[in-house]
N, C-alpha and C positions, 0 to 999 in steps of 0.2 A: 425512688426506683421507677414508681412511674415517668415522672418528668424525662428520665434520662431511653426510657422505651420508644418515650412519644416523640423524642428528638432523632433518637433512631431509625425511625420506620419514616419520618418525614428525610429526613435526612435521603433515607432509600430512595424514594418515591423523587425527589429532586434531582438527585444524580440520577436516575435513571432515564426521566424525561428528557434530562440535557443529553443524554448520551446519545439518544434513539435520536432526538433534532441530529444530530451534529454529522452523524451515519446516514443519514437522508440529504443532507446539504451537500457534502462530499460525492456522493454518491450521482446526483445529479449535477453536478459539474463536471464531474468526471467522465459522462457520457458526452458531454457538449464540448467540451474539449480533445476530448480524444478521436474524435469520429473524424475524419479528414473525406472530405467529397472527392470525387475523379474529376478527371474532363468531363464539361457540360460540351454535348454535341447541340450545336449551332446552325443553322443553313444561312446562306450568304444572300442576301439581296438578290443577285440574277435566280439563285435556286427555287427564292420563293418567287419572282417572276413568272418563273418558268411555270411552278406549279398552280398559281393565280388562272396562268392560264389551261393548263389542264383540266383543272377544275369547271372553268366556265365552259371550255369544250365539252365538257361531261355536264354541264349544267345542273353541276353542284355550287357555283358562285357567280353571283350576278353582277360583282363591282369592278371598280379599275384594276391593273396591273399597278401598284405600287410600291412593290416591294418589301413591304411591312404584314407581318404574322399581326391583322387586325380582328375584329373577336368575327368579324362575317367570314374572311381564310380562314379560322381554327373550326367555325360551322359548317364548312364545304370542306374541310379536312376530316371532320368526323363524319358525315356522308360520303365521302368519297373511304374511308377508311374501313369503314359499314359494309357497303357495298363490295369491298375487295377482301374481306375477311380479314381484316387486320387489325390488331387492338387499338382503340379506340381511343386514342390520345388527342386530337385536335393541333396536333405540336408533326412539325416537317422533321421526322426520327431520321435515321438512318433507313429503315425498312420500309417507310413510304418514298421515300424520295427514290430506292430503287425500284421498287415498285411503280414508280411515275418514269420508269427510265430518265433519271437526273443525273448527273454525273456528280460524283462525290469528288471534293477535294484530296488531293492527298494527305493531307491533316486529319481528315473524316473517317476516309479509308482505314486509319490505323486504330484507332478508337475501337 
């Protein structure tokens, strides 16, 4: 009787661990799958231009016109972004770029 007790309560204790794994596997998969991202908004090469140079007119950035969101624009992005009260991204949003008076694309616009 004992033997058949002691099989039983391990027995328990085994399905229940596999059960509680298996609920947590599913469970995190199911969040990474199901979650589907939007449109990533983008600024285009002249945008960031543009705002390269705004920047260094405000003498929030000291480098070339390039064209490229490189890590000194995303540092004269968060001082210029600072500076104008606006959350603090380092990334050319939609809301600085109007704020730089940029012109948005029509693709941008509807985002």
């Amino acid at each position: 009787m004992k033997k058949f007790l002691t099989l039983m309560l391990l027995l328990c204790l085994f399905t229940t661990g596999a059960m509680a794994q298996t609920a947590t596997s599913s469970t995190q998969t199911g969040t990474k799958q199901g979650t589907k991202r939007g449109p990533v908004f983008r600024a285009t090469k002249e945008q960031i231009n543009q705002a390269q140079a705004i920047l260094k007119s405000r003498g929030f950035y000291s480098g070339e016109q390039i064209g490229k969101l490189d890590e000194a624009t995303r540092e004269g992005l968060r001082k210029y972004q600072q500076a104008e009260g606006l959350k603090i991204t380092g990334t050319l949003n939609k809301v600085t770029l109007e704020k730089m008076d940029i012109a948005l694309t029509e693709k941008q616009k509807s985002m």
